[in-house]
N, C-alpha and C positions, 0 to 999 in steps of 0.2 A: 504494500500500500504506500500511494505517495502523500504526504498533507502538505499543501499549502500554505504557506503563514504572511498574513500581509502586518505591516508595517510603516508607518511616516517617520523619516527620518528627515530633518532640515525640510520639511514640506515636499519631499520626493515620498514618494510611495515603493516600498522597499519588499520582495517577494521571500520566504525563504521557504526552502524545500526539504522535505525530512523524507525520511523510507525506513520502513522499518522492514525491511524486504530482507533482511542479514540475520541470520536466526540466533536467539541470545548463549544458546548451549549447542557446540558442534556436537555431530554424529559423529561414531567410530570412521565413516567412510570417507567425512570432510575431509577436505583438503587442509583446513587450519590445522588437523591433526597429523599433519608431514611436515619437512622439514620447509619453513620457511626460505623464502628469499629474502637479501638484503631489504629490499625495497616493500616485501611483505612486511618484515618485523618492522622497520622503523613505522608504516603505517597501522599496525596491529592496534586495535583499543585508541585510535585518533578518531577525531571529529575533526572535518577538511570545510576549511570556509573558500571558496571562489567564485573570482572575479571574473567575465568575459564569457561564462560557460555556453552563452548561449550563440558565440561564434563557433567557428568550424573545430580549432582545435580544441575548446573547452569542451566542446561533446565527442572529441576522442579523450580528451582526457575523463571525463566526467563515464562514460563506456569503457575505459581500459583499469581503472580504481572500482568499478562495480564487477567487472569480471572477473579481477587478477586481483584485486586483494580484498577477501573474506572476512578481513578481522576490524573493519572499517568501521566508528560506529555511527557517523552521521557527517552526509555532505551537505553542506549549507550553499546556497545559490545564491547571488546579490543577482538579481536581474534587474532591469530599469526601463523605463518606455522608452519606447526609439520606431522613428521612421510610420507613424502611426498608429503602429501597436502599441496594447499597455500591455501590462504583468503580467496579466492572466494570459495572453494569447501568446507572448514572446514561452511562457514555460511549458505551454501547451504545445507547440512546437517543438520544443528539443524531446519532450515524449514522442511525438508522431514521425519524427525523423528515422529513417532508418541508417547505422555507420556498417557500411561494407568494409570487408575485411579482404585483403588483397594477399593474398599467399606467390609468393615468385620462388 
């Protein structure tokens, strides 16, 4: 599940986005229960606040931290109006987006 959280910050209207889609006790079969990557452990049990997610690479990156690391426990989104959209439709969009995966 994703929630929404809206916000006035400086009289901007401020979006943040939670998931609780990370389950709170891993299973024998999880991956949290193998040997970590560097970049796993340091994200393990963090809360990630970002900026820009709603451009191209903030949804690879915001798609490569929800695949690749498990132990993640909340990514916070600042989205902002832009180009006629507001908050609600800029966040609705990086859900509706699909990021292909290019294997060479």
């Amino acid at each position: 599940m994703v929630e929404v959280l809206l916000d006035r910050i400086d009289g901007q209207e401020v979006t943040i986005v939670e998931s609780d889609c990370i389950p709170d006790s891993p299973t024998e079969n999880s991956p949290v229960n193998e040997k970590l990557s560097p970049i796993q452990e340091f994200y393990n049990g963090q809360s990630i606040f970002i900026t820009g997610g709603t451009g191209f690479m903030g949804k690879l990156l915001i798609e490569k931290l929800l695949r690749t690391c498990p132990g993640v426990t909340s990514i916070y989104l600042l989205v902002r109006p832009k180009k006629g959209k507001d908050v609600h439709q800029r966040t609705e969009e990086i859900f509706d987006d699909t990021v292909s995966v290019f294997k060479f």
